[in-house]
KEZADO-614196 format. One record per residue: x, y, z of N, C-alpha, C in turn. Coordinates in steps of 0.2 Angstrom, whole numbers, plus 5000, padded with zeros to 4 digits. Layout:
# KEZADO-614196
XYZXYZXYZ ...
This chain:
# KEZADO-614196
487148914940487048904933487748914929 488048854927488648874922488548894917 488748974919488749024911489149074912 489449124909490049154911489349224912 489549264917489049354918489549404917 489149454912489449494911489349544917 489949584916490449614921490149594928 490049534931489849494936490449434938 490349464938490449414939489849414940 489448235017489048285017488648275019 488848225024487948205021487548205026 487048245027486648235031485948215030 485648165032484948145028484348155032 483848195030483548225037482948145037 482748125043482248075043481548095040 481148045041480248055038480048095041 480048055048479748105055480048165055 480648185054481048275055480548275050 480648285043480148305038479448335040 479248265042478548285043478348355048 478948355053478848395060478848445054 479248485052479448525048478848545043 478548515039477948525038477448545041 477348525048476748555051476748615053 477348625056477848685059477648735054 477848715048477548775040476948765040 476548725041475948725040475448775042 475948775049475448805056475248905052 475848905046475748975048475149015044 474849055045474149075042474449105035 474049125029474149145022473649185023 473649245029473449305028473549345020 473449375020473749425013474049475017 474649505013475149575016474949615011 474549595005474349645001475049634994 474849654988475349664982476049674983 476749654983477149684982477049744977 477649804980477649854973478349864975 478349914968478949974968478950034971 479150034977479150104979479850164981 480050194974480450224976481350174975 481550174979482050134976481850084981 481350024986481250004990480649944986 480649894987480149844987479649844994 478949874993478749865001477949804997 477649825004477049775005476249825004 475949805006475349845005475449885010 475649875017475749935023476249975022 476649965017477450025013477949995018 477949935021478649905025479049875020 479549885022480149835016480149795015 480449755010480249705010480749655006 481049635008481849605007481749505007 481849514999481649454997482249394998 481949344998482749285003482349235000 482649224994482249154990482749094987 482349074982482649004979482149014971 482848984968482648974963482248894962 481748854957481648814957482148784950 482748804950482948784944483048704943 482948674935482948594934482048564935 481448614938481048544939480848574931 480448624929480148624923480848624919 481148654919481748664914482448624917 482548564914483048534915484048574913 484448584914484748604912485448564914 485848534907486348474908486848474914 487048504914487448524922487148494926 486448504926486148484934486048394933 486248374928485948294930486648294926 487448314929487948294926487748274918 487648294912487448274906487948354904 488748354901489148384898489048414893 488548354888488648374880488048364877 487848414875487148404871486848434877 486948494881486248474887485848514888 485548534882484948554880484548504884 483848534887483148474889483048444882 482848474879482548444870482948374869 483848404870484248364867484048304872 484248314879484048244881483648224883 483148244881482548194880482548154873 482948164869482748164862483448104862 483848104867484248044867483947984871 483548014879483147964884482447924877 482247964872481847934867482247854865 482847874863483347824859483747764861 483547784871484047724873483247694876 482647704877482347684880481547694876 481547734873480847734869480347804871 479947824866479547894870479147874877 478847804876478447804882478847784889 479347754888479847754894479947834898 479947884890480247934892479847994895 479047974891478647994895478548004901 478547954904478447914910478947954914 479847944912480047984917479948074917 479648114912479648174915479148184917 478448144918477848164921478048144928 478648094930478848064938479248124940 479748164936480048204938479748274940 479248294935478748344937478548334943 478248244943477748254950478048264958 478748234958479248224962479648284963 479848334958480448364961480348414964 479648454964479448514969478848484972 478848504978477948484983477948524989 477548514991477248534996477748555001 478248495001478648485009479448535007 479348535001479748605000479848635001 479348675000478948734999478748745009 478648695012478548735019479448715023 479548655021480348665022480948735021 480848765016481248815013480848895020 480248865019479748925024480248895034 480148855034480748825043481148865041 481348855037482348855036482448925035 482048975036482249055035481949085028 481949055022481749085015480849115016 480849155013480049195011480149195003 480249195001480049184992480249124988 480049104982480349064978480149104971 480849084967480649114960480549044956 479949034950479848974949479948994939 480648964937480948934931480348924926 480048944921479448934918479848894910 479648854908479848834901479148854898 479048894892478448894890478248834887 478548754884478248744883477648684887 477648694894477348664899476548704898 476448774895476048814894475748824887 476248814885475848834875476348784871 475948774865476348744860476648784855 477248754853477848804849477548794844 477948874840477348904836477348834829 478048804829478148704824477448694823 477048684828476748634831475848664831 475848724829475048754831474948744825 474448714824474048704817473748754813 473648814817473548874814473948944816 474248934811474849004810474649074817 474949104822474549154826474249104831 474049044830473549024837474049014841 473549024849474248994853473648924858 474048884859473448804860473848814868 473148824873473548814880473548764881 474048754887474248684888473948694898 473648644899473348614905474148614912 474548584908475148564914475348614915 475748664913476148724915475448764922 475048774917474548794923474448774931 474348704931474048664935474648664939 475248664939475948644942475948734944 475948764941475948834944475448854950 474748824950474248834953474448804958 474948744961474948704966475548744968 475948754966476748804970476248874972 475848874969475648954973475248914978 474948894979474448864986474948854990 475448814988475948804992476148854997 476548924992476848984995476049014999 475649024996475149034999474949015007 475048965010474948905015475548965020 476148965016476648985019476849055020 476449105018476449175016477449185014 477349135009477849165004477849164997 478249224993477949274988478249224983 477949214978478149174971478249214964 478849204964479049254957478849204952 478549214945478449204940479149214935 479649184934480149204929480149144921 479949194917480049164911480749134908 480649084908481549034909481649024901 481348994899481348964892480649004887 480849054885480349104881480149064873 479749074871479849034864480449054860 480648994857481149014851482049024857 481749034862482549044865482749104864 483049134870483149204871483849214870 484149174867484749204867485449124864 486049134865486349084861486749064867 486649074872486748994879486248984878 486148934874485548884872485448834878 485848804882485648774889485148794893 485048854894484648904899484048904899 483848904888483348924886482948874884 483248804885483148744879483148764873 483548794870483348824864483648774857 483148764854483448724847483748774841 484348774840484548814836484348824829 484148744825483948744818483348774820 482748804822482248834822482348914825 481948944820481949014822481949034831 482149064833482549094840481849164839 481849184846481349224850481449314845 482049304845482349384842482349364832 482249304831482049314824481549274820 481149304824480549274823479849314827 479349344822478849394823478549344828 478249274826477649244829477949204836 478549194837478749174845478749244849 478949294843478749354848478049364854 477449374850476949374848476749304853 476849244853476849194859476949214865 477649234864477749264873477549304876 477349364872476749414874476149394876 475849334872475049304875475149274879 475849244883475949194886475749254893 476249294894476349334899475349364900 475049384894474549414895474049364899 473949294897473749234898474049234906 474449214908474649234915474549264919 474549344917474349384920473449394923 473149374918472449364916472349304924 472649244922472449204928472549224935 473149244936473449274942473449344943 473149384942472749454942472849474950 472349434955472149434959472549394966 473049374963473349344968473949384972 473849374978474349424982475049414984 475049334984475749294985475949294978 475649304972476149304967476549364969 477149384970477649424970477849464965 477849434959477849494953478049434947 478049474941478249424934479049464932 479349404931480249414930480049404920 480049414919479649424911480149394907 480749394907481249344902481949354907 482149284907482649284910483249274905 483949284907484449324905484349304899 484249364896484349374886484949394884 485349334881485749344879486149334872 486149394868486249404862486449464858 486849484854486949514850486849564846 486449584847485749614840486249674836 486849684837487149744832487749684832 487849654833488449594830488649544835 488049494830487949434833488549374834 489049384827489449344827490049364831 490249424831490849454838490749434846 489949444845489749474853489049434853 489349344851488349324851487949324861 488449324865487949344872487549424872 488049464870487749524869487949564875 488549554879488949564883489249644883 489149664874489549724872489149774870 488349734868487749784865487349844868 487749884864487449964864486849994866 486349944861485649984860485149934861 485149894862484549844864483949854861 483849874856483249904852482549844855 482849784852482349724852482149694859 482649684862482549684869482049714873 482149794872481849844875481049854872 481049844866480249824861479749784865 480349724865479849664866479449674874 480149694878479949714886479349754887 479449824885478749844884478149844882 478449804876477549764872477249724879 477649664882477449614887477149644893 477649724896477349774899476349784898 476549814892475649844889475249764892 475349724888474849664889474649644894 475149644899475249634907474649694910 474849744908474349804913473849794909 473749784902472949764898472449724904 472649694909472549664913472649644920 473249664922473549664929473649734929 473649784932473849834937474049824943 474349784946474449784953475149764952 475449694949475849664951476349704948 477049694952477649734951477849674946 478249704940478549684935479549694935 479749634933480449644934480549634928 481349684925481649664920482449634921 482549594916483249584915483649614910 484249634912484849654906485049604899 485449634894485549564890486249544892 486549514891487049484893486949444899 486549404898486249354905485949404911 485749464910485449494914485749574916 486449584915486749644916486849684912 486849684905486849734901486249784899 486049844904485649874902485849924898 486249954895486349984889485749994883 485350064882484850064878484050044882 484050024888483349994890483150074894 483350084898483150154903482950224898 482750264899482350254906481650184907 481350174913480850134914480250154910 479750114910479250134906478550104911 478650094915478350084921478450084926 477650134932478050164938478050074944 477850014942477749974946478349914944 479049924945479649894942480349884944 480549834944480949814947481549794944 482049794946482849794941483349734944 483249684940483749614939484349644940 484649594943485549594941485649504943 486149464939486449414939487049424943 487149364949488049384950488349324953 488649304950489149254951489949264950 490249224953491049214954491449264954 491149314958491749374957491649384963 492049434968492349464973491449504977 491349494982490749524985491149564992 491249614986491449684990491049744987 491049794989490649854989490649864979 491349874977491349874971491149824967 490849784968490649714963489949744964 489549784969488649784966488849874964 489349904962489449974962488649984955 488649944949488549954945487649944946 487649924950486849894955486749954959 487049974962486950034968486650114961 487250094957487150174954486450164949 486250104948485550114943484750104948 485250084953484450114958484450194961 484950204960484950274961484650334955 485050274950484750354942483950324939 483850264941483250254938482550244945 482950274951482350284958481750224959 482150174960481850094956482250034960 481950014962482349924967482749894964 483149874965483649804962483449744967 483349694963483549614964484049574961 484449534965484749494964484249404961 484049414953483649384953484149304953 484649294950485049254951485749254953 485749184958486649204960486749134964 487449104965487549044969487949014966 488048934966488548894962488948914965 489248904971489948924973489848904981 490448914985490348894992490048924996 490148905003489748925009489949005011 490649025011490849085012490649135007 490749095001490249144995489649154996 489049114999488749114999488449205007 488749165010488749205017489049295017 489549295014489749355011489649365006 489049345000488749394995488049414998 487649375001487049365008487249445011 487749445017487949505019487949575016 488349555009488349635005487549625003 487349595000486849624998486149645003 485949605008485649635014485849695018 486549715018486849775019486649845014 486549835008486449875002485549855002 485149825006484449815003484449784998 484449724997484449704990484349624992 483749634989483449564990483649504986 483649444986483849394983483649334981 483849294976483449234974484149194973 484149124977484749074976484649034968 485149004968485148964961485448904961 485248834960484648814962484448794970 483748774970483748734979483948664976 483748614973484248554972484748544963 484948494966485048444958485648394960 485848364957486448324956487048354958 487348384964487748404967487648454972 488148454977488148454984488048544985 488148564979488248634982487448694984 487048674987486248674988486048624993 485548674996485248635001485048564997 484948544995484548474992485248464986 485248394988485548334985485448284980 485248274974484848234972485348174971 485348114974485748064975485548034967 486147994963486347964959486247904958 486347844953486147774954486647754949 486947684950487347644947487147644937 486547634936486047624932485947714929 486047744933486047844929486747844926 487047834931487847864932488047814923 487947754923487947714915487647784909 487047794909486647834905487147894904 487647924911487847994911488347974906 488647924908489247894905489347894898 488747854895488647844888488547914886 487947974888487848034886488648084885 489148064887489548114888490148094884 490148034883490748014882490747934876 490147934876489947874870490047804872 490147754868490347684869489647664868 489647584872489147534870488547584877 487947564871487347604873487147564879 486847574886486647554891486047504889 485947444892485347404891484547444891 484047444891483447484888483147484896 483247424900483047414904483347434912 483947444910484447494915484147544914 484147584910484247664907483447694911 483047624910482147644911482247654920 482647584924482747594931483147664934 483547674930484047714933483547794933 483247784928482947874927482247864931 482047834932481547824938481747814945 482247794947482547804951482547864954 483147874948483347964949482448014951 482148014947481548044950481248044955 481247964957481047954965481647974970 482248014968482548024972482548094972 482248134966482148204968481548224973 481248164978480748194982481048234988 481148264991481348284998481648235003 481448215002481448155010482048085009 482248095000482748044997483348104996 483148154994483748204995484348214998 484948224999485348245003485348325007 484948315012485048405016485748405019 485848475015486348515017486248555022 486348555027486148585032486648655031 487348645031488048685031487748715026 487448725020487348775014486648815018 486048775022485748825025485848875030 486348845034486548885040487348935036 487448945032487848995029487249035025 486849015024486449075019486049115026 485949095030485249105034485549135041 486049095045486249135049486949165049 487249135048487949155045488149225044 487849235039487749325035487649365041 487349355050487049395054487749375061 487949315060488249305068488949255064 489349265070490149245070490049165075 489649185077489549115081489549045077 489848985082489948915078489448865082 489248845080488748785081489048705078 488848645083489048585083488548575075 489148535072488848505065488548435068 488648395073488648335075488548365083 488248305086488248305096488848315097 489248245094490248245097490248225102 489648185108489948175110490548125112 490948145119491548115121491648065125 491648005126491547965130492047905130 492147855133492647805132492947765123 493147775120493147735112492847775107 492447845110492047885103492547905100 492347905093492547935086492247995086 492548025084492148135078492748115072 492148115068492648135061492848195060 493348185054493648245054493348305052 492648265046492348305043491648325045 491448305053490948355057491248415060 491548445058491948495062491248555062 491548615067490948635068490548685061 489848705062489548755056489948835058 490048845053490248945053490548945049 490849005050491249055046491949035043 492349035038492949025038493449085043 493749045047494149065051493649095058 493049065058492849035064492648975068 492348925063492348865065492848815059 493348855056493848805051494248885050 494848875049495048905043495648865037 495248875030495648865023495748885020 496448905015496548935012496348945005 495948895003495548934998494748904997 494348964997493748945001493248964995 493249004991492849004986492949024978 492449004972492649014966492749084964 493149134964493149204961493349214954 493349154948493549174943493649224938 492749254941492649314934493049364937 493349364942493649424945494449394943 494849354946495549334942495349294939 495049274934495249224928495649164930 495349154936495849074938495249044942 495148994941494548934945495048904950 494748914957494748874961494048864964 494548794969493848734968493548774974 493748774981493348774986493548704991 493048674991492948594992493248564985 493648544985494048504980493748444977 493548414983493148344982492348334983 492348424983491548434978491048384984 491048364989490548314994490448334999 490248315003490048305009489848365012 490148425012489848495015490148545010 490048595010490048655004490548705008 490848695012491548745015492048745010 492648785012493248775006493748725012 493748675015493748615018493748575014 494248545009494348485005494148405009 493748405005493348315007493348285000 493748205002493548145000493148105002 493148054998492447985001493147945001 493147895004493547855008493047795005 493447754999493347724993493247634997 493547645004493647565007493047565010 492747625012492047615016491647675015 490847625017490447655013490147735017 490147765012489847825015490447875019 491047845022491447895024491847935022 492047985026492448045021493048065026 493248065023493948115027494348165024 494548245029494848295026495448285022 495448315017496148305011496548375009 497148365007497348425005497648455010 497748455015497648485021498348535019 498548595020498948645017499248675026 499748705027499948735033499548775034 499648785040499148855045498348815044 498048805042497348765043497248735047 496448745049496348725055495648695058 495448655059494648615062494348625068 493748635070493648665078492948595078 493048585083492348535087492348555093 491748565093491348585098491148525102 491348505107491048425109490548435116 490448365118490348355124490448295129 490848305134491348265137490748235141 490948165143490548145148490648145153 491448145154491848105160492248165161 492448195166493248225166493748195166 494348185162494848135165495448155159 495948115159496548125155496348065147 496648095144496248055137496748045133 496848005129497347995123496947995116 497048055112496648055105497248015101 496747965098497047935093496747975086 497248005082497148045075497247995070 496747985067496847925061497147975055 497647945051497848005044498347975041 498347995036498747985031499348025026 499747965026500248025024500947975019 501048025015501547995009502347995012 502348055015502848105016503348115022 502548115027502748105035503048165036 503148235036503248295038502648335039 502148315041501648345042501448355050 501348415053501348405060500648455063 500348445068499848455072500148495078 499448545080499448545086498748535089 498548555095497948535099497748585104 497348635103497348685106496448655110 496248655117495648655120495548695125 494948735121494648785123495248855124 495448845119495948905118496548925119 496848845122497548845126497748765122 498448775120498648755117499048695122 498648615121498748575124499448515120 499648525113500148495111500148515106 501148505105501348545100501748535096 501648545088502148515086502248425086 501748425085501648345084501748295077 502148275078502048225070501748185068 501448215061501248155058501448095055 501248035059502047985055501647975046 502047935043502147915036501947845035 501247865033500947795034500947745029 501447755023501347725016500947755011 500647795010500147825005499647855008 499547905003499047965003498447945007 498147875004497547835007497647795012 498147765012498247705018498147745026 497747765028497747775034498047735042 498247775046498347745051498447775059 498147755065498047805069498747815073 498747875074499247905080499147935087 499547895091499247935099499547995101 499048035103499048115109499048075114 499448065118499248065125499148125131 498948105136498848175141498548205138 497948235136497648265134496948275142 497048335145496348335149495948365146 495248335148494648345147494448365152 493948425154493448415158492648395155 492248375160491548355159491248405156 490748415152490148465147490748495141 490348545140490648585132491448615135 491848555128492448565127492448595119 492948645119493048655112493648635109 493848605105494448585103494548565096 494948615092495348625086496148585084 495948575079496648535078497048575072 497848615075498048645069498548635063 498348605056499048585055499548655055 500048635058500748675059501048675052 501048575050501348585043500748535039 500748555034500248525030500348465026 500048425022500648375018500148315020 499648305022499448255023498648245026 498148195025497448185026497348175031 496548165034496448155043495548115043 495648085045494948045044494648055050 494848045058494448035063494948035069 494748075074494748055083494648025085 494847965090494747925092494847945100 494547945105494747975113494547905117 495047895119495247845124495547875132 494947845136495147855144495547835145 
């Protein structure tokens, strides 16, 4: 989620059939109960007092859009872009596509796919107004009018988790009125009174929670209620400190918390309750002590360094308040990020929730692929000009929602296999078969799954801005796999990509499988301006050439192959790395000829 945290800081397509298989697989497993999560002591356990170390996903984007996630820059507030999809296309068009996108972007096949792939929880983004009407809108001052879909869409993720025996956090995403002044997070319309100044949006979000609680009382796989996500605001000075990054005393915050607390036990006594800090979730200043023994302690962390002193300020509040931490939100960055904040935090017990499982970019298991007919819409939203035809704008956004289903998605397998097993083993696994036979090709960009500086090493591999105040990309070209491996798309043909950037000392590892033993000439197809750029060829750990040129092929993108000769191969698993010595130049694909 693009937002700054205080003191916090490709393609692979799976088939129907793997889907399906994958489904059943999650199907098979029984929705016994483990009994209530609780707070026990500084631990999260289960009804038999075992630990209980949360590994989730956020549902971020299906109830609550947020402009980043559908590339939308300016304006991207939900409200706001619905309130322009009205203008290019009309309400009923517009209708139409959030009722497609609600029914399309979470199901069933998620929800037991996420259960294959290693995850036991999801935390589910709540906009209140899927659940109650803003207080604009209620025809009687105080009344709160339920709404059927927020429900019903809740009811179905919980059968889901349920199927799967994983726990379902309830987080209030969008509170009435908007919790804060990153208005994108909250949908928050700014001409209308906001959550903190306004008694009756108060007072809504407390029925909302009690109304919830009331429903889901009884259910075991609900995992706990995340009561208001990152509140961010300034309540002793708004205009210096409007996130509230600085805020001493939290008076309002802390009010409103415990008011939603009482409600919640008016009714529920069992379910663990989490709170957030303000400043998007880290500033507790003025909240503690707790006010309930069944409760859990947020932290937000994004782009900063995941070393021991990045969760210091997380370790010492589970200590003075004898109380759990979660990592309710964190992600938006690469695979190393990913795998080495996994680690620290698993190391310290501390459970987690990703951010988001899809949307419109590659850094997330799920992919939501883009349309000629969207990309026009993004275009106009961002940057103005002539408005898109009415009938474009209506194909393009329907489009886009039938491609939030699963099975139209792009899976990242390389963003699974860094969160899941990565954080546990150094070991590399084949991205691709590879295999090697007379005339095969291995692109540059199947090289193996792992760890940097075990199945690749480059030199800069993840964002750590909040920590130097400098952005780096990672993946430069933002596609095809989420390592700090620079990938472009290869503009002359469809779907392909090839490594860019390529810097000295960097390096690629393939894990293949030879058919034939015999002597082979790799043809290395690459590109180069400069032609100073030189390679070696190391198999299975012995350095078979060295110091090899890459010739100057006319331009950056002009590709053209070059021969290795004598290279021997034996028959089965070959490992072999290719190392730029000197950098300066791109690499598309191997070519191995007998």
């Amino acid at each position: 989620m693009f937002k700054r945290i205080f003191n916090q800081s490709f393609l692979v397509q799976k088939s129907k059939s793997l889907l399906f298989i994958i489904s059943l697989i999650a199907f098979g497993f029984n929705s016994y109960a483990q009994g209530f999560l609780k707070a026990e002591g500084k631990k999260i356990v289960n009804a038999k007092g075992e630990n209980v170390l949360l590994r989730g996903f956020g549902l971020g984007g299906w109830m609550l859009q947020e402009g980043y996630m559908l590339k939308i820059n300016k304006d991207g507030q939900q409200y706001k872009i619905r309130e322009r999809l009205e203008d290019l296309m009309g309400a009923r068009q517009t209708q139409e596509f959030y009722d497609a996108w609600l029914n399309n972007h979470t199901r069933k096949i998620d929800i037991d796919s996420l259960k294959a792939w290693g995850f036991n929880s999801v935390r589910l983004p709540m906009h209140y107004n899927l659940y109650t009407l803003p207080i604009e809108k209620e025809t009687v001052a105080g009344q709160n009018t339920w709404l059927d879909r927020g429900f019903a869409l809740t009811d179905s993720l919980l059968a889901w988790c349920k199927a799967n025996k994983m726990y379902l956090i309830l987080d209030l995403h969008a509170a009435p009125g908007g919790q804060g002044n990153d208005t994108n997070i909250s949908d928050r319309d700014a001409s209308k009174p906001m959550l903190w100044e306004s008694e009756a949006n108060q007072q809504k979000t407390i029925a909302l929670w009690a109304k919830l609680a009331e429903r889901y009382k009884n259910e075991e796989w609900i995992g706990a209620y995340d009561i208001i996500n990152e509140p961010n605001y300034g309540f002793s000075n708004p205009t210096a400190d409007k996130n509230g990054t600085q805020e001493k005393i939290n008076a309002p915050l802390k009010k409103l918390m415990v008011d939603i607390t009482k409600a919640i036990r008016a009714v529920d006594q069992k379910h663990m309750i989490i709170i957030e800090g303000n400043g998007w979730g880290n500033n507790y200043n003025g909240v503690f002590p707790l006010w309930d023994n069944n409760m859990a302690i947020s932290f937000h962390k994004y782009w900063n360094y995941n070393d021991q002193a990045s969760i210091a300020h997380m370790i010492k509040t589970r200590e003075e308040q004898n109380a759990p931490i979660w990592v309710g939100e964190t992600g938006e960055n690469s695979n190393t990020w990913f795998t080495d904040a996994i680690s620290l935090f698993e190391k310290n017990n501390i459970g987690w929730a990703w951010w988001p499982l899809k949307k419109i970019g590659f850094n997330n298991p799920m992919e939501i692929k883009s349309n000629l007919n969207y990309n026009s819409v993004v275009n106009y939203m961002n940057n103005g000009g002539n408005k898109p035809k009415e009938s474009n704008v209506y194909s393009g956004l329907m489009e886009l929602a039938v491609h939030t289903r699963l099975e139209n998605t792009i899976i990242h397998k390389d963003v699974i296999d860094a969160m899941i097993r990565q954080p546990h083993s150094d070991e590399t696994k084949q991205f691709k078969a590879n295999l090697v036979k007379e005339g095969s090709i291995i692109y540059a960009v199947d090289y193996d799954l792992g760890k940097n500086n075990q199945a690749y090493f480059d030199l800069d591999v993840a964002d750590y801005h909040v920590a130097t105040n400098k952005r780096t990309a990672g993946n430069r070209g933002r596609m095809y796999r989420n390592d700090g491996v620079d990938i472009q798309m290869d503009s002359t043909k469809y779907e392909k990509y090839y490594v860019s950037n390529i810097e000295s000392g960097e390096w690629l590892q393939y894990t293949t499988k030879v058919a034939k033993k015999g002597i082979y000439t790799l043809k290395l197809n690459t590109a180069s301006a400069q032609g100073d750029g030189k390679i070696s060829i190391v198999v299975n750990g012995k350095v078979v050439a060295k110091d090899i040129a890459v010739p100057n092929s006319g331009g950056a993108k002009k590709f053209i192959p070059f021969e290795v000769k004598n290279i021997a191969l034996n028959a089965g698993k070959q490992v072999i790395k290719i190392i730029a010595d000197t950098g300066g130049y791109n690499f598309s694909y191997i070519q191995f000829v007998k």
